[in-house]
N, C-alpha and C positions, 0 to 999 in steps of 0.2 A: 619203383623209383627208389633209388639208394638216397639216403640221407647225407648229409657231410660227415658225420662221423663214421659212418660205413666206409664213405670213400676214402676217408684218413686213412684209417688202418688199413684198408684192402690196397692203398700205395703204399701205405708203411712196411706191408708184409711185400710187396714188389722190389722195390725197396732192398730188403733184408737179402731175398733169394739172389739178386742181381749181388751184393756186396759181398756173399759168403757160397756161392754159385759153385766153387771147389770142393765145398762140404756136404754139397746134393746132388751130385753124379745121380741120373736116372736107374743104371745098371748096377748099382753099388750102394754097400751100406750108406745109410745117410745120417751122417753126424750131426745135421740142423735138420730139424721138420715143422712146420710151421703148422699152426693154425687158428684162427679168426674167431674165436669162443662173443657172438653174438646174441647170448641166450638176457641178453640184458642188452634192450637196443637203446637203452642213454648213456651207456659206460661200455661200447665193444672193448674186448682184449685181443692185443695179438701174442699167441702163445708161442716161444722159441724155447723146444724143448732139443738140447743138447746132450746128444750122448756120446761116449767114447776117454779113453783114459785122461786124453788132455780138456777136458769138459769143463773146469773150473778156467782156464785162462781163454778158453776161446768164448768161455761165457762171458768175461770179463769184454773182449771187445767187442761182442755182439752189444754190450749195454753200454759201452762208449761211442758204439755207430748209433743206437738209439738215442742215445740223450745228445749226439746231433743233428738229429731228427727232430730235437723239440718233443720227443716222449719220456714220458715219465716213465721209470722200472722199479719192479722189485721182481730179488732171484730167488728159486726156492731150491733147495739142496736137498735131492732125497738121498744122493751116495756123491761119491767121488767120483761118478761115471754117468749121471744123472742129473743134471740141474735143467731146470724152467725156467726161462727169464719173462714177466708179464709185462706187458708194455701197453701203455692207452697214451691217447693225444685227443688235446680239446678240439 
């Protein structure tokens, strides 16, 4: 039985794939890839790891689609072609 915070995020990343669904072609590089870092079942993360040269502004609206959503973000930059956006909800 999922928890409500389970279910938060597991529609927040529904969510996400439905809103940026051009960026996850199944047969195609995928410039959004998601996932659900549960390893802490009282704080789940949904991880939105973006990659590709425009990665800094599409990471930008991934974390404006988030935050209305009611999630809290923070981005981490590992290049200019690499950033994670971490996102939880109460």
């Amino acid at each position: 039985m999922k928890d409500g915070s389970t279910d938060k995020v597991g529609d927040l990343a529904d969510k996400v794939a439905k809103e940026f669904n051009a960026y996850r072609q199944p047969d195609e590089f995928k410039q959004i890839s998601l996932v659900v870092d549960d390893s802490n079942s009282d704080h789940q993360t949904l991880i939105v790891h973006i990659d590709g040269e425009d990665a800094a502004s599409l990471a930008g609206r991934v974390e404006e689609f988030l935050h209305q959503q009611e999630a809290r973000t923070q981005r981490e930059n590992h290049s200019e072609a690499d950033v994670r956006v971490l996102a939880t909800v109460d």
